[in-house]
C-alpha positions in Angstrom: 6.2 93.3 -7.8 3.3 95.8 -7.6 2.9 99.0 -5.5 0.7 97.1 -2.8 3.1 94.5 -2.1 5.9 97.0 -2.2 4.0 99.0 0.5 3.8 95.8 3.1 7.4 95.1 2.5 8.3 98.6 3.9 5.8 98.3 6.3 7.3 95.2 7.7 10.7 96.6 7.4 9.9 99.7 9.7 8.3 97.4 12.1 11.0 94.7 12.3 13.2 98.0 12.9 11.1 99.9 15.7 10.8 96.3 17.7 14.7 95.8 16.9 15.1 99.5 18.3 12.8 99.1 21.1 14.4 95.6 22.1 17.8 96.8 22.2 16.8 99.4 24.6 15.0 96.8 27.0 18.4 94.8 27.2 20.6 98.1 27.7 18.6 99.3 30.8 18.6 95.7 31.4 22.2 95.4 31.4 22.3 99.0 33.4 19.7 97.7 35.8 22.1 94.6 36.4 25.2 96.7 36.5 23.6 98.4 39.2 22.3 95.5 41.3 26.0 94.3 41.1 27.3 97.7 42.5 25.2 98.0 45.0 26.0 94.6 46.3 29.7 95.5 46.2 28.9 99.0 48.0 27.0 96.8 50.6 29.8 94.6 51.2 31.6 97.9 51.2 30.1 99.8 53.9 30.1 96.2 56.3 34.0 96.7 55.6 33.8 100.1 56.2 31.9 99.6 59.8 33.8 96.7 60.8 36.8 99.1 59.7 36.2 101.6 62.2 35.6 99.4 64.7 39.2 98.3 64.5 40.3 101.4 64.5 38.3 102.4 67.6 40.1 99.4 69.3 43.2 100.0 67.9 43.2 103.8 68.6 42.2 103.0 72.5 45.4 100.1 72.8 47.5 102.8 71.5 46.2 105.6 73.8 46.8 102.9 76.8 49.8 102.0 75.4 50.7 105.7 75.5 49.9 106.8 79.4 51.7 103.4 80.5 54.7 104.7 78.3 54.3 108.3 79.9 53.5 107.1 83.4 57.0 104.8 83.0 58.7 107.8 81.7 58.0 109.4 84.8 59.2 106.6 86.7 62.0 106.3 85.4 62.4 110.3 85.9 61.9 109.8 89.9 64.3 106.9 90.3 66.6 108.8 88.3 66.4 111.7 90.8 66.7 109.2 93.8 69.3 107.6 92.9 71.4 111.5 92.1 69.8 112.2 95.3 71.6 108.5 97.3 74.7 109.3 95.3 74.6 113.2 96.8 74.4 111.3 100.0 76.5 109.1 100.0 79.3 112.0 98.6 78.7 114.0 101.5 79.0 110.9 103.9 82.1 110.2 102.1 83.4 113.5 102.9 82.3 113.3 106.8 83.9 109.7 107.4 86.8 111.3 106.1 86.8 114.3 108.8 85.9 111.9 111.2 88.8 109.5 110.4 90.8 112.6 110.3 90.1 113.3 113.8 90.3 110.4 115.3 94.0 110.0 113.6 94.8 113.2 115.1 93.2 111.9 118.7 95.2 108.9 118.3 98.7 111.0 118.1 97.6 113.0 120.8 96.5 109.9 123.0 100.5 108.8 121.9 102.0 111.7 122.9 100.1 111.9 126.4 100.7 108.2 126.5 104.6 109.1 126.3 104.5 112.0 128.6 101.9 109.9 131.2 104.9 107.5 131.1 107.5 109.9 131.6 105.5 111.2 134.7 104.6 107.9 136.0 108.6 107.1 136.0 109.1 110.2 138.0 105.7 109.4 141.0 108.0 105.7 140.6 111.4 107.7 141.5 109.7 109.3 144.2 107.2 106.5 145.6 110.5 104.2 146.2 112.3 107.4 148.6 110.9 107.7 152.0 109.4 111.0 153.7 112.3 111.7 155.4 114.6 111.3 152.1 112.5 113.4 150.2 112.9 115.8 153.1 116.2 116.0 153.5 116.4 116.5 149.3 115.0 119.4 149.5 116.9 122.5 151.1 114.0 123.7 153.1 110.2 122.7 154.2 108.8 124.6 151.6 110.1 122.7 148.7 109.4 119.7 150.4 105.4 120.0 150.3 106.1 122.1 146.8 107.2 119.0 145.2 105.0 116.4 146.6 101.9 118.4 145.9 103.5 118.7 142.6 103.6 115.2 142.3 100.1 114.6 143.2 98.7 117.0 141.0 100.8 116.0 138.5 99.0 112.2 138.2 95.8 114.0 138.7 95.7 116.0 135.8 97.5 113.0 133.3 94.6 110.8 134.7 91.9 113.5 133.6 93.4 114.4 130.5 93.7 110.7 129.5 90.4 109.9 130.0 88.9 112.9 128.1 91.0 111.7 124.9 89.8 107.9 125.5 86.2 109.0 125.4 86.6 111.3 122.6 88.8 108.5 120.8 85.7 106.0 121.5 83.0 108.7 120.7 85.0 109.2 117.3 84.7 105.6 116.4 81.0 105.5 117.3 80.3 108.4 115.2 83.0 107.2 112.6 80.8 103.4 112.8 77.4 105.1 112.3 78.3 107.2 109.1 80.2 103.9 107.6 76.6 102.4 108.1 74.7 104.9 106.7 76.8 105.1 103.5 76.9 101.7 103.0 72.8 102.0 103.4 72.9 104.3 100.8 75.0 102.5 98.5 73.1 99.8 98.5 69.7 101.8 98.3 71.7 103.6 95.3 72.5 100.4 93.7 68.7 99.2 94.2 67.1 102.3 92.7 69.8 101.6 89.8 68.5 98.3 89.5 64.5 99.5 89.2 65.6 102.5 86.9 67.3 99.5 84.0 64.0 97.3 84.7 61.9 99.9 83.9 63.4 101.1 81.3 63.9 97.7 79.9 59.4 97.8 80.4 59.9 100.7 78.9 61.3 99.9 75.8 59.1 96.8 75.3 56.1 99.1 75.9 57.2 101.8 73.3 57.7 99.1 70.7 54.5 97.9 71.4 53.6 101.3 71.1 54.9 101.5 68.1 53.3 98.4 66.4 50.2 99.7 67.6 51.1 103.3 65.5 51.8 101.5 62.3 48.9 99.2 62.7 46.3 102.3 63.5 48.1 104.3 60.4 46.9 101.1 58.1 44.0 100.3 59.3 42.9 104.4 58.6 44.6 103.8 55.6 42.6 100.8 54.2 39.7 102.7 55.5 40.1 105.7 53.5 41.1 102.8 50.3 37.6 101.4 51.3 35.9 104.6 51.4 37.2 106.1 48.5 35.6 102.5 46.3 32.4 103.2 48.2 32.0 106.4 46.8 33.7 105.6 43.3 30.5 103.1 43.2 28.1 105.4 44.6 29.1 107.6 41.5 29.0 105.1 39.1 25.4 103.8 40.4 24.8 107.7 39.7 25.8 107.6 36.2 23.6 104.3 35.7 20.6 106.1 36.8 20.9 108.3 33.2 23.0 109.4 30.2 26.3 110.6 31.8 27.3 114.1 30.3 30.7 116.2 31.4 27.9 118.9 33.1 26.5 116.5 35.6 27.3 117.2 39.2 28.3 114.5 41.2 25.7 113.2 43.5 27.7 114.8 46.1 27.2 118.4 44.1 23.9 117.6 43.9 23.3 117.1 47.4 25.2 120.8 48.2 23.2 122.3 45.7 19.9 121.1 46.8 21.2 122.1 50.7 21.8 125.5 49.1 18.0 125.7 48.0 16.6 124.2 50.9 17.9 127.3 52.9 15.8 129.6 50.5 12.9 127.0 50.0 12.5 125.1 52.7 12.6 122.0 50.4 14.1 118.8 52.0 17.0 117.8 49.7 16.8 114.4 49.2 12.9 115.1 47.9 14.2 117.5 45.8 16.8 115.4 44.2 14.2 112.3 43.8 11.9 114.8 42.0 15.0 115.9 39.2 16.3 112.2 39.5 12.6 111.1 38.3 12.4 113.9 35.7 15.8 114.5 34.0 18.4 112.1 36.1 19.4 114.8 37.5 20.8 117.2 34.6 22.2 113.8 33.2 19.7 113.9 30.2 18.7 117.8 29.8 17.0 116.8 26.5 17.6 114.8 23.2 15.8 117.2 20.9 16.4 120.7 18.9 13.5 123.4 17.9 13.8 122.9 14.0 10.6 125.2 12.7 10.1 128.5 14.9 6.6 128.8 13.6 5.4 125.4 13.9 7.2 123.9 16.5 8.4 120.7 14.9 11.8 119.1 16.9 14.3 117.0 15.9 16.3 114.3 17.7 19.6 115.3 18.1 21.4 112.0 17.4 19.2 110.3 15.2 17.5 113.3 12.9 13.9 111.9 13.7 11.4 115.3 13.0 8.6 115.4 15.6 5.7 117.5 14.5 4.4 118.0 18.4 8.4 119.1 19.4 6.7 121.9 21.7 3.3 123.7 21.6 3.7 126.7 19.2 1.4 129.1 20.8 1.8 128.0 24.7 5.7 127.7 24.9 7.1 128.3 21.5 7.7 131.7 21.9 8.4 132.1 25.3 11.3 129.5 24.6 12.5 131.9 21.9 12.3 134.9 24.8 14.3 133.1 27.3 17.1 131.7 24.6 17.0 135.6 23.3 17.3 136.9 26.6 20.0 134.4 27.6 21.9 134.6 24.1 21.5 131.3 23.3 20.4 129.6 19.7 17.2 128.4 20.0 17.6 125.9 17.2 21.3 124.1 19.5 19.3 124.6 23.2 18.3 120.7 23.8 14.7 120.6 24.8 12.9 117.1 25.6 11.0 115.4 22.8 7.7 114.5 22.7 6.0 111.5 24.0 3.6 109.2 21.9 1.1 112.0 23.0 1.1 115.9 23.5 4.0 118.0 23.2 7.6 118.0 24.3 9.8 121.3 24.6 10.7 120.7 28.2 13.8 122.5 29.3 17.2 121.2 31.5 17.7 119.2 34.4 13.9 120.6 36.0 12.1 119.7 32.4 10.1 123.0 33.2 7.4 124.1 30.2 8.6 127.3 29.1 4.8 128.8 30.0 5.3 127.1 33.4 9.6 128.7 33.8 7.4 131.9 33.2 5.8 131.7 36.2 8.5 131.6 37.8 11.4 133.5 36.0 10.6 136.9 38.4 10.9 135.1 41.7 14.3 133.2 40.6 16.0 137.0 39.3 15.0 138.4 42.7 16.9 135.3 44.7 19.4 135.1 41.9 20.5 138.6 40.8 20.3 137.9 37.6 18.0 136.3 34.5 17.2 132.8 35.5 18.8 129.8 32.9 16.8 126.7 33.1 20.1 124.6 31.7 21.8 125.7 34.4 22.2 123.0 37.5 21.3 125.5 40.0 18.7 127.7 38.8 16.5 124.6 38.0 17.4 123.4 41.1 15.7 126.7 42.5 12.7 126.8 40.2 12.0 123.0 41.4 12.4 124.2 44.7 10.2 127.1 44.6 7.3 125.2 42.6 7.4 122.2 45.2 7.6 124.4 48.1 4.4 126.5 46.6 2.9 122.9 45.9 3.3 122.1 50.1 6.4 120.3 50.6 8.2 122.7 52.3 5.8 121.3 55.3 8.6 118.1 55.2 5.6 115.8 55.6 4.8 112.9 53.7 1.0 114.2 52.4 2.7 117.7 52.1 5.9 115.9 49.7 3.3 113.4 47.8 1.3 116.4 47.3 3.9 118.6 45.5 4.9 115.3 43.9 1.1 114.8 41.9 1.6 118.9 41.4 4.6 119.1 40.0 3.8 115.8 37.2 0.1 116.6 36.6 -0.7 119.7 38.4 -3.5 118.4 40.6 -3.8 115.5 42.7 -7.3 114.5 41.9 -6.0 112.0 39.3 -5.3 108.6 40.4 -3.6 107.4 37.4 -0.7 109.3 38.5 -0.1 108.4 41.9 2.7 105.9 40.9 4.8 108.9 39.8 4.3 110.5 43.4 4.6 107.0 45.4 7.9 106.7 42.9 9.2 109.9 43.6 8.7 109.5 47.9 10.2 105.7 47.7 13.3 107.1 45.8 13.5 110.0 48.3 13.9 107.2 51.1 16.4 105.7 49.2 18.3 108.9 48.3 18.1 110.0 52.1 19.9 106.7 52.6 23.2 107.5 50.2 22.8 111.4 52.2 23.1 109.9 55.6 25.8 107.3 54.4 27.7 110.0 52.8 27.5 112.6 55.7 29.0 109.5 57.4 31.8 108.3 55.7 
């Protein structure tokens, strides 16, 4: 076989293998891109769960709130018959005690309306004696005048005073039995109010019971319902992280997009940059510090990478003269090996050399490297998730989003990827960047919800 032939067998080798290569990283982000549709259906279906959740709970929270004042209201009910009826029962003690006094009396009336009675007849026997003798008997009885009138005004007043005396104990006997009649009535009033407010008290507390265990259905029902809504919200947000991870190469650094979204508060306060523009501009560059860079600095002089995974040398790794050794000052001055410090590889055209979650030039970080040691207190690191954060924020704030406009945001946008806006051929990356904004705003306000 001669050299020439040789030469397009190898040829068509490394072409079969780029296509293979290129092919099988179509159908992975195909794959992703499908894995993600499918979770974002399921957090869609989620979140209706999620709403119609808390509506339930809403309803269920306000039965058991009713449920709860007619429970408290009965209480007190019950509290106030409770107190009438020790109240009747007082009374109808003290009535008790009163009849008896009165009964008392009137027994002692009755003996003394029996011994009158007995005396009255003893005295009526004598006016008898002396009604049958005549005047001049009665007269002649006696041994003078005197004792004559003596005894028959004796007599008279006599029958005078048992008639008075008789009538005052038959008025008091008949007053006693009035008075003796009226307390019998009261108390058996009371009784019977007594035995009433007895009845009421056992009905209500009968409602009572029913009402607390409805009360208490309506407890265990609210505690599951906020139960399954915490399951449901908990899945939301395990697929709001996974639908993170899809959107780049996972790594054990990442934030969360929960992280991310405190962090990019965090530099809004000293930027005036609107988070979820923030986090659309580092999604669109680096995935948010979920693919810092695939490639080391292999030659110091001439700038040549290499991929970290695959070994593939890149002549144009980073611009020797530009950022070479500016990227050797910042891993110097941040103790880091210059040669293990992932940078990003170069595209089919210029140079790569980009550095951490903010893919900042070094030339470009050292524009910037003063202001971030003034806010930070210390030497800026570009791989760290908060210091490019910053820089981001400080280069799209200088660029005019810190306005929180649309023109000001698609402004920094163009800035930030080209460094002008006058180039149309870039205004995809700037209409990409606003549109995942939007969307990221979206997950914010859903996640400051739930």
């Amino acid at each position: 076989m001669d050299k020439k032939k040789i030469k397009i067998i190898v040829v068509v080798f490394v072409i079969v293998g780029m296509l293979l290569t290129g092919l099988s990283s179509v159908f992975a982000q195909t794959n992703a891109e499908q894995e993600k549709s499918k979770l974002e259906q399921q957090l869609a279906e989620l979140e209706s769960k999620i709403i119609a959740q808390e509506r339930d709970v809403t309803i269920t929270q306000a039965e058991r709130e009713r449920l709860q004042y007619e429970v408290s209201n009965i209480k007190k009910r019950i509290d106030q018959l409770n107190a009438q009826i020790r109240q009747a029962e007082a009374t109808v003690k003290t009535l008790t005690g009163q009849i008896q006094q009165t009964q008392s009396s009137i027994n002692t009336t009755i003996a003394k309306i029996e011994d009158l009675r007995r005396r009255l007849s003893g005295n009526l026997r004598s006016i008898y004696e002396e009604d049958k003798k005549s005047t001049i008997e009665i007269f002649l009885s006696e041994d003078n005048i005197s004792d004559f009138f003596n005894s028959v005004f004796g007599l008279e007043i006599l029958s005078s005073e048992t008639r008075n005396i008789l009538g005052e104990i038959t008025t008091l006997k008949v007053n006693l039995e009035i008075e003796k009649d009226n307390l019998d009535g009261k108390r058996t009033e009371t009784e019977k109010m007594a035995r009433i407010q007895a009845l009421q008290a056992e009905e209500t507390r009968r409602i009572q019971a029913a009402q607390e265990a409805l009360l208490r259905d309506a407890q265990n029902k609210e505690a599951n319902q906020k139960q399954e809504l915490e399951t449901l919200k908990r899945q939301a947000a395990e697929i709001r992280a996974r639908i993170f991870e899809l959107a780049g190469t996972p790594t054990s650094e990442a934030p969360t997009f929960e992280e991310a979204y405190e962090i990019a508060l965090w530099v809004e306060g000293l930027t005036g940059v609107r988070p979820a523009f923030l986090l659309a501009i580092l999604q669109q560059e680096s995935n948010i510090g979920k693919n810092v860079g695939q490639c080391y600095i292999a030659d110091a002089t001439s700038g040549a990478s290499v991929h970290v995974t695959t070994g593939q040398r890149y002549s144009n790794g980073i611009h020797p003269t530009r950022d070479l050794p500016k990227l050797l000052a910042i891993a110097n001055e941040l103790n880091l090996d210059p040669y293990k410090t992932p940078v990003s590889c170069p595209m089919s055209f210029g140079y790569g050399g980009a550095m951490g979650p903010a893919q900042f030039i070094p030339s470009t970080w050292e524009l910037y490297r003063g202001r971030l040691q003034t806010l930070l207190g210390r030497p800026a690191n570009p791989w760290m998730i908060n210091d490019s954060f910053l820089a981001s924020g400080i280069l799209l704030a200088d660029s005019g989003a810190k306005a929180k406009t649309i023109a000001g945001e698609w402004k920094a946008a163009m800035i930030y990827f080209s460094g002008s806006t006058t180039n149309s051929a870039y205004y995809f990356y700037a209409d990409q960047v606003l549109a995942r904004a939007d969307a990221i705003q979206k997950d914010i306000d859903k996640m400051l919800k739930y």
